[in-house]
C-alpha positions in Angstrom: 63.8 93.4 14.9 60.2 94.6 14.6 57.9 96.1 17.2 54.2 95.3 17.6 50.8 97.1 18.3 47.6 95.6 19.3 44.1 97.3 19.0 41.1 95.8 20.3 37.6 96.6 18.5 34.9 96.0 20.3 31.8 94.4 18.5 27.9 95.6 18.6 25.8 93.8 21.2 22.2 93.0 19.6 23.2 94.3 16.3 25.9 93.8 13.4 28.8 95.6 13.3 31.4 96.9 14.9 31.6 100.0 17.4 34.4 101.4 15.5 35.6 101.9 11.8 38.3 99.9 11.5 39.1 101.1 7.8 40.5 104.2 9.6 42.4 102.8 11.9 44.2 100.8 9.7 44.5 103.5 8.1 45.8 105.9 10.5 48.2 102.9 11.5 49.5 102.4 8.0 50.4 106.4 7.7 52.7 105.8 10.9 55.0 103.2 9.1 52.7 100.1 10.8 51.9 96.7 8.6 48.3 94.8 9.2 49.5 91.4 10.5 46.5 89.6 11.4 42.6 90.4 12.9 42.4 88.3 15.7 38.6 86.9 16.4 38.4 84.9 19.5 35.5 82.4 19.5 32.4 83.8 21.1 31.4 82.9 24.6 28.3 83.6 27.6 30.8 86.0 29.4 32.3 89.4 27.9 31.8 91.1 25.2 33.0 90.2 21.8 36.1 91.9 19.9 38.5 91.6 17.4 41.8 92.2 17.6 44.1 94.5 15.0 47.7 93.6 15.3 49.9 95.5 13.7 53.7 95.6 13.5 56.6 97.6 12.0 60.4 97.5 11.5 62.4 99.3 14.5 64.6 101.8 13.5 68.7 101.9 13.9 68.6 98.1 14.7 70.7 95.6 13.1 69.0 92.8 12.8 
């Protein structure tokens, strides 16, 4: 069985790039026994701000499968 984590990285308004460094947090993740699954990038629209999505997920311990 495998437990998940999801990190949300918001996007620069006006400008390119992203408000955080996601190399690090993948990073930082990775150190902590979590796997890069997927970067979620929902499709712009008028309303909110944009993001992506980091999901990340790892094996739970002393479960049996």
């Amino acid at each position: 069985m495998y437990e998940y984590s999801f990190r949300k990285i918001e996007v620069k308004k006006w400008t390119v790039g992203v408000k955080e460094d996601y190399y690090h947090i993948i990073d930082d993740y990775a150190s902590q026994g979590w796997r890069l699954v997927q970067i979620f990038a929902p499709p712009l629209v008028s309303r909110g701000a944009p993001f992506y999505e980091l999901i990340f997920e790892r094996k739970l311990e002393n479960h049996d499968e």
